[in-house]
C-alpha positions as CSV (number, residue, x, y, z in Angstrom):
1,X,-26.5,25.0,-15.3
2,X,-28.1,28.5,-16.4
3,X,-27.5,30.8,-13.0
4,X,-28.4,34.3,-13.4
5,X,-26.7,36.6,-10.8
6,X,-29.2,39.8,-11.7
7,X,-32.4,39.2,-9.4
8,X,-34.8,41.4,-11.5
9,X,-33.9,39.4,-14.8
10,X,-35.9,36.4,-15.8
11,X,-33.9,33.0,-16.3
12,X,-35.6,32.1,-20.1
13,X,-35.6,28.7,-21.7
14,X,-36.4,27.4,-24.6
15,X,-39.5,25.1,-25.2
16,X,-39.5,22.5,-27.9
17,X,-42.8,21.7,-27.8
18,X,-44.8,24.9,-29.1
19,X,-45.5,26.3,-25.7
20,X,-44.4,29.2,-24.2
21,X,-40.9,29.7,-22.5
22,X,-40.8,28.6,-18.7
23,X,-39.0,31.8,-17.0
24,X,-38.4,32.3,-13.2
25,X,-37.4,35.7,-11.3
26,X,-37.1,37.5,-8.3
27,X,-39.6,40.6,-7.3
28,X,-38.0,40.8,-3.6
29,X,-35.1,40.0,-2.3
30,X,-34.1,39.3,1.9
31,X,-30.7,41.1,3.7
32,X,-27.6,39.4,3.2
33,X,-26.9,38.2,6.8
34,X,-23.6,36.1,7.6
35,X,-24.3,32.8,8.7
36,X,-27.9,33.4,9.2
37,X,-29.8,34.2,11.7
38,X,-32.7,33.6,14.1
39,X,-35.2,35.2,11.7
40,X,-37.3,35.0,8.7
41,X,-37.8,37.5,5.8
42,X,-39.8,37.5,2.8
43,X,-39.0,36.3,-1.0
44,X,-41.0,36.9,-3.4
45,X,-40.6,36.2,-7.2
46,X,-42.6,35.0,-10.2
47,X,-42.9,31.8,-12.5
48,X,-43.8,32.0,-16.0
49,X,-45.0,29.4,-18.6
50,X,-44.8,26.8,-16.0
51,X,-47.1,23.3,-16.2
52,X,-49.4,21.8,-13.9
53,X,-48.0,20.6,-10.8
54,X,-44.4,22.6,-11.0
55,X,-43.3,24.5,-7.9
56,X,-40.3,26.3,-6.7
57,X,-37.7,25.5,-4.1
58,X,-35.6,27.9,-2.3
59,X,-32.3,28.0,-0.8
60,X,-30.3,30.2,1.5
61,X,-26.7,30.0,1.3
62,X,-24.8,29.8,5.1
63,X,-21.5,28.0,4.5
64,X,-23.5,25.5,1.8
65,X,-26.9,25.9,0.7
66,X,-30.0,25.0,2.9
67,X,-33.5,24.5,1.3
68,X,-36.3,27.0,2.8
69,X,-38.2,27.5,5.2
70,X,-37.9,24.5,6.5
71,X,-36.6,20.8,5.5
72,X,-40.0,19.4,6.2
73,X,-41.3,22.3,4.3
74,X,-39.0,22.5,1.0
75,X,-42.0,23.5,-1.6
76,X,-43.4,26.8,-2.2
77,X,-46.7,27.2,-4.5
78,X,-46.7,29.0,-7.9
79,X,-50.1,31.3,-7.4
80,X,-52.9,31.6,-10.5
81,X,-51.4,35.1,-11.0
82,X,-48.1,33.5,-11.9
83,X,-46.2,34.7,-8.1
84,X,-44.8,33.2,-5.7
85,X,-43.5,34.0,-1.9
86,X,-42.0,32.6,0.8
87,X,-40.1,33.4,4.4
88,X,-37.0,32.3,4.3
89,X,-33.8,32.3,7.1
90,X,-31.4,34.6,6.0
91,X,-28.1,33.8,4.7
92,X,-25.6,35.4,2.1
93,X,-27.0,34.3,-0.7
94,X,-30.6,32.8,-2.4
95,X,-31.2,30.5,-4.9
96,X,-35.1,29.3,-6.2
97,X,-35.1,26.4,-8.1
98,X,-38.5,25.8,-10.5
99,X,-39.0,21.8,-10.3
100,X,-42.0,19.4,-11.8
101,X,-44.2,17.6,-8.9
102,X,-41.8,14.9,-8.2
103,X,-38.8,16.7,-7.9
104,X,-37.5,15.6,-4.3
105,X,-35.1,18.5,-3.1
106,X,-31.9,18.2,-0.4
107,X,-31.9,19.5,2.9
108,X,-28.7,20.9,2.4
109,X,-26.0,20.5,-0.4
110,X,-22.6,22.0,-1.1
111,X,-23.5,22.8,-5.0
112,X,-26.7,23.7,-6.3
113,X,-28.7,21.2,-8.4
114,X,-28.2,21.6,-11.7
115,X,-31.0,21.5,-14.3
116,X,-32.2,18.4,-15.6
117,X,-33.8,15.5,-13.6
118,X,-36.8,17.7,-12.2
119,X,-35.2,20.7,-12.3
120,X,-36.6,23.2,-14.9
121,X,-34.6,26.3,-14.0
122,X,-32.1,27.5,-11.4
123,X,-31.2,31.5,-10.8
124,X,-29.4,33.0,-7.5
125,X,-29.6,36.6,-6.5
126,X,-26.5,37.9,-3.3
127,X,-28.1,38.8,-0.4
128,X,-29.2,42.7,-0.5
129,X,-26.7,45.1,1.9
130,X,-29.3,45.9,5.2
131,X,-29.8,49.5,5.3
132,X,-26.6,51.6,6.7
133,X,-24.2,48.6,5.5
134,X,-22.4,49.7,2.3
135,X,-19.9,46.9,2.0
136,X,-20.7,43.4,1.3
137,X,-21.1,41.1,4.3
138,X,-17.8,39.0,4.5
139,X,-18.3,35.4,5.8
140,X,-15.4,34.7,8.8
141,X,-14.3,31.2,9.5
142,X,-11.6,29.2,11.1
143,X,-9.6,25.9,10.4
144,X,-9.9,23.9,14.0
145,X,-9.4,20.0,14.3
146,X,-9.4,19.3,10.5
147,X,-12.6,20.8,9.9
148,X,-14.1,24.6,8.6
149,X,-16.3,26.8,10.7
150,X,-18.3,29.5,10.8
151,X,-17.3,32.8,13.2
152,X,-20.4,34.2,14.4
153,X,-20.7,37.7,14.4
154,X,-24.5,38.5,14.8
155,X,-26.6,38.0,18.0
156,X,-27.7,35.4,19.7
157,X,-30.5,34.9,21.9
158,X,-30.2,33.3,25.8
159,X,-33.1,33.1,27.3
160,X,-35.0,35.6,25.8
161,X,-32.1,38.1,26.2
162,X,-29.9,38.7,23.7
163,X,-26.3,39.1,23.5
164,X,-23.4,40.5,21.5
165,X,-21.1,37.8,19.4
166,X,-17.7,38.9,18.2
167,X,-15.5,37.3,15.7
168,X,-12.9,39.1,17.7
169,X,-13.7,36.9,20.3
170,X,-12.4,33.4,18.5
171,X,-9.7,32.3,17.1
172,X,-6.8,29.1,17.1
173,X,-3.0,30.0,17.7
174,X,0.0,28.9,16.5
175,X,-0.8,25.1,17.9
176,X,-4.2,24.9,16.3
177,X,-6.0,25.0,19.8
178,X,-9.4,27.3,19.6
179,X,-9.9,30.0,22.0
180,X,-13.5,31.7,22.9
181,X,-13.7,34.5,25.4
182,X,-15.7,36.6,27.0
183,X,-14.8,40.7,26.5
184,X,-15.8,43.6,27.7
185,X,-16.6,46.2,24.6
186,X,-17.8,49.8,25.9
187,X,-20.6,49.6,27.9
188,X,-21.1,45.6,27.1
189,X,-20.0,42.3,27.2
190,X,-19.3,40.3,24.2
191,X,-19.3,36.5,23.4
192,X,-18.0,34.3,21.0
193,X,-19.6,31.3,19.2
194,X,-18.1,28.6,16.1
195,X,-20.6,26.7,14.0
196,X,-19.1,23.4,12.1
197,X,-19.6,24.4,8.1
198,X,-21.5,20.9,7.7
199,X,-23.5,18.2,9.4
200,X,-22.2,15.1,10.6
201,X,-24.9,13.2,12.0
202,X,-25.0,10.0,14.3
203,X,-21.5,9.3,15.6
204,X,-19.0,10.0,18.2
205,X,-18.4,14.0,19.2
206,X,-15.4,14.9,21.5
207,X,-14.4,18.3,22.9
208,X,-10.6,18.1,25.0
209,X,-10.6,21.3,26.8
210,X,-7.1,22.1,27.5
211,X,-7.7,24.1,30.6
212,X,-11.4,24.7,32.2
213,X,-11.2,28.3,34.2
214,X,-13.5,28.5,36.9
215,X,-16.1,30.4,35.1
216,X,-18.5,32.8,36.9
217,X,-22.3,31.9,38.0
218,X,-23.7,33.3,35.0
219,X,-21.4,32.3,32.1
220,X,-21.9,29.5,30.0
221,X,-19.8,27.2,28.1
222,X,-21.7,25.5,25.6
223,X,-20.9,22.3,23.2
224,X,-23.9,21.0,20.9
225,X,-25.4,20.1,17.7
226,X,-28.0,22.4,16.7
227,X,-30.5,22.9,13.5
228,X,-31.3,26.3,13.1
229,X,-33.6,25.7,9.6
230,X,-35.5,22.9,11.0
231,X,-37.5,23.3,14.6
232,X,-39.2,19.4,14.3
233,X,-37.5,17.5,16.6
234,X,-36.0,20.2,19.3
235,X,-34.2,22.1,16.4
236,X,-31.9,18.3,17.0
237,X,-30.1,19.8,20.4
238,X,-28.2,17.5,22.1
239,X,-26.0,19.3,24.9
240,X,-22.8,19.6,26.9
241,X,-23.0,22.6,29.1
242,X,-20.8,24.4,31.6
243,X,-22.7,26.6,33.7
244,X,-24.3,27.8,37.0
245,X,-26.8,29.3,34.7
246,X,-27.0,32.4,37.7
247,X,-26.7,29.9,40.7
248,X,-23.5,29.8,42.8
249,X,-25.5,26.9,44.4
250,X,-26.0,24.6,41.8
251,X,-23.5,22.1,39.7
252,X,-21.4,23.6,37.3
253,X,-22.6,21.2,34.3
254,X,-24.9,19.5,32.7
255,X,-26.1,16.9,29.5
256,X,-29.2,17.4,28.1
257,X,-31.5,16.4,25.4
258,X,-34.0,18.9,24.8
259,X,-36.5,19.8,25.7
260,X,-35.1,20.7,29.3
261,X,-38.0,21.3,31.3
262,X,-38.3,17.3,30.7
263,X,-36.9,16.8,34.0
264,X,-35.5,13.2,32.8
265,X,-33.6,14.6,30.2
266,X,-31.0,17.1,32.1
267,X,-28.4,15.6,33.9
268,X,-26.5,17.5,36.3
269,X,-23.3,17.4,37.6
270,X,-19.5,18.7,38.6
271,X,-17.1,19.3,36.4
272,X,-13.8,20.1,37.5
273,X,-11.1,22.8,36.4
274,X,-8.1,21.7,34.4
275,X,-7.8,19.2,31.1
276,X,-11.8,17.5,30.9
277,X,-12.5,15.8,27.4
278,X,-16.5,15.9,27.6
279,X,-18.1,13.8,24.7
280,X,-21.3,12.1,23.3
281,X,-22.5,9.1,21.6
282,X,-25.3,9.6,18.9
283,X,-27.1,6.5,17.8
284,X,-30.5,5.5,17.0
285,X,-32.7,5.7,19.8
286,X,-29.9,6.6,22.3
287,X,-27.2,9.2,23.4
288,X,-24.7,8.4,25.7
289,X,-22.3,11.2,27.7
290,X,-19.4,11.0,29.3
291,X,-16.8,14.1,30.7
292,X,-13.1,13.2,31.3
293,X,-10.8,14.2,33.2
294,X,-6.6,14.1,32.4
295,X,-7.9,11.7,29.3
296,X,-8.7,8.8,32.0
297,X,-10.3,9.5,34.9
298,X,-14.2,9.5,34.6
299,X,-16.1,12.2,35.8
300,X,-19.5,11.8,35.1
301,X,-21.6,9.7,32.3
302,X,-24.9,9.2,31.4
303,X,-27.6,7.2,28.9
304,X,-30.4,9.1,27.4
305,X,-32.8,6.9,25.4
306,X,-36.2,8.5,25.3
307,X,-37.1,11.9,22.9
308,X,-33.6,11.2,20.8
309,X,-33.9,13.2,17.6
310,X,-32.9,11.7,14.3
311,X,-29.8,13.3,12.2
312,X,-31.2,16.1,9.9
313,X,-29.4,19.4,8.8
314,X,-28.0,20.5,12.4
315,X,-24.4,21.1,13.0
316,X,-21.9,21.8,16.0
317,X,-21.8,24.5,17.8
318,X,-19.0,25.5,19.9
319,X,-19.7,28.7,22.3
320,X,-19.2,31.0,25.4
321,X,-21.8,33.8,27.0
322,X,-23.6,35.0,29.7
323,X,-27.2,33.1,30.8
324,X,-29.5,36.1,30.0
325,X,-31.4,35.6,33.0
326,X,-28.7,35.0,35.6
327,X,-29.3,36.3,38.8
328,X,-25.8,37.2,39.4
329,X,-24.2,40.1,37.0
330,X,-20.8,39.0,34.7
331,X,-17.9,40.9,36.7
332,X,-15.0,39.6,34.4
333,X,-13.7,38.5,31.5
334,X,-13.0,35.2,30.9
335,X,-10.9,33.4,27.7
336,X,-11.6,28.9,27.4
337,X,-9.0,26.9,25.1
338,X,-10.4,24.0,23.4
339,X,-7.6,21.9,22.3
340,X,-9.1,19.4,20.3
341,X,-12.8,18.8,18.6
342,X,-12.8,15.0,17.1
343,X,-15.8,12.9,15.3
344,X,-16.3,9.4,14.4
345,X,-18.8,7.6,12.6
C-alpha cells in the first residue's frame, strides 16, 4: 500500500495505459482531536487524472479508522475543477482513499484498505496541532474487563451544557476494577467518561458495579452504546442510567431507548446502593434490561420492542457527570467502581 505521511505531496501512480497519472492530495487539513469530538471541520484536497465515476472516501482515525461524514454518507464527489471537500469528525489522524464507482467502503476498520480491488490510491496526513497546542495530542486508554478503551479528555455536552472530562478522573487499580469520579478542579467540576475502542453489536452487555454511592440529584451515572459518526437511528443509544437528573423526587434510574421524549421508551425505576449488576439484551427487533442486585436478587427488568436500532459503528460508553440542567447544584465529589464490564454474543 503507497501511504504518504506529507499532506501537501501528491500520491502519484503510474498508468499503463497512455493516460495521465491518477494523483490524490490534501489542500486542508482538520485539528488533531483525541478521540473525536462532537464536531465537524473541513477537508479539502484534490484528485488528478481520475476516470469517470471515481470518487474519494475519507477516514478519521479515533482508536481505528471510521469512514466520513457519515456511514450512510461514505462518498465525497471529485469537482470539474479537479477538488474535492468534505466535513469530517475529528480524530487523530485522516486518511482519503480515491476508489472507482463500485468500490463499497467499511464503516469502520482497524487497517486501512490497501490498493487494489477499487481502490486507486490511499494517502493519510496526522491531525494538525489546534492553535496554542505545541505537542502532539497523545491518545489515553485503559485495559478494563479484557478489552481497550478510550479516556476521554475533551468535553462533552449534557443537555445543552457542557462539561469538563478528565482522564485524571478514570482509571483501574491493582484488581483491574475501573473507577470514575467526579472532582472538583479550581473553579469547576470535572467528569470522567471510557469509550470501548470497537463495536460489538447485538449481544449481551453487563456492568457489576462493585459499590453504588448514593449519588447526588444532579449526577449521572451513565452505561450505553453510542455512535457518534452516524446520527440515523438515535446515534444507536440504548441506555442504563443512574440519575435524579436534578429531582430529589424522582427514581434514581432508568432504561431507555432513545429517543426519550417517547414516553414508552424510558423506564423508570429504583436502584439501590451496594453491588447491582445492571445489563441489556440486544437482538433484532428487541432489548431486554434487567439491574441486579448481590448477583441474584432482581431489581427491575424490562422489554423494549418498538424503535430498536440496528448494530452499526456505535460503541460503549462508560461515564459519570453532572445533568447540565439540574435544578439542584453538585455540592460534592463523588468516585463509582465498576468491577466488571462483560459481553456475549
Amino acid at each position: 500500500m503507497a501511504i504518504v505521511r506529507n499532506p501537501l505531496v501528491a500520491l502519484s501512480l503510474l498508468c499503463t495505459t497512455g493516460c495521465s497519472s491518477p494523483s490524490i492530495e490534501f489542500t486542508e487539513i482538520p485539528e488533531a482531536a483525541v478521540g473525536g469530538a462532537g464536531k465537524l471541520q473541513r477537508i479539502a484536497g484534490r484528485a488528478t487524472g481520475i476516470k469517470n465515476g471515481q470518487r474519494i472516501v475519507i477516514f478519521a482515525k479515533s482508536g481505528m479508522w471510521w469512514v466520513q461524514p457519515f456511514s450512510t454518507r461514505p462518498f465525497t464527489a471529485i469537482k470539474r475543477d479537479s477538488t474535492w471537500e468534505s466535513p469530517i469528525h475529528l480524530g487523530t489522524e485522516y486518511a482519503a482513499l480515491l476508489v472507482d464507482a463500485g468500490y463499497a467502503p467499511p464503516r469502520t476498520t482497524d487497517v486501512l484498505p490497501e490498493k487494489g480491488s477499487g481502490v486507486i490510491a490511499v494517502i493519510t496526513a496526522t491531525g494538525r496541532s489546534p492553535a496554542g497546542v505545541s505537542a502532539p495530542l497523545a491518545r489515553k486508554t485503559i485495559r478494563f474487563s479484557g478489552y481497550e478503551w478510550e479516556v476521554v479528555d475533551l468535553p462533552s455536552d449534557s443537555a445543552g451544557v457542557m462539561h469538563s472530562n478528565k482522564s485524571s478522573n478514570a482509571w483501574t487499580d491493582a484488581k483491574g476494577k475501573l473507577h470514575l469520579r467526579i472532582a472538583r478542579q479550581g473553579d469547576q467540576w470535572t467528569c470522567a467518561e471510557i469509550i470501548l475502542l470497537r463495536s460489538l453489536g447485538y449481544g449481551t452487555y453487563s456492568f457489576q458495579v462493585d459499590e453504588m454511592p448514593a449519588l447526588e440529584p444532579g449526577t449521572v451515572m451513565g452505561m450505553l452504546t453510542w455512535d457518534e459518526p452516524e446520527a440515523g437511528q438515535n446515534h444507536r443509544e440504548i441506555d442504563i442510567e443512574i440519575s435524579r437528573w436534578g429531582d430529589p423526587a424522582t427514581r434514581n434510574a432508568q432504561f431507555t431507548i432513545q429517543p426519550y421524549y417517547v414516553p414508552a421508551n424510558v423506564f423508570r425505576f429504583n436502584s439501590p446502593p451496594g453491588r447491582v449488576t445492571h445489563s441489556f439484551r440486544w437482538e433484532p427487533g428487541r432489548v431486554s434490561f434487567k439491574t441486579v442486585r448481590n448477583l441474584s436478587e432482581v431489581v427491575a427488568e424490562h422489554l423494549f420492542t418498538s424503535g430498536i436500532p440496528s448494530p452499526g459503528s456505535e460503541r460503549v460508553h462508560i461515564n459519570l457527570y453532572i445533568y447540565g440542567k439540574s435544578r439542584t447544584l453538585q455540592q460534592n465529589g463523588v468516585e463509582v467502581v465498576i468491577e466488571k464490564f462483560e459481553y456475549l454474543p
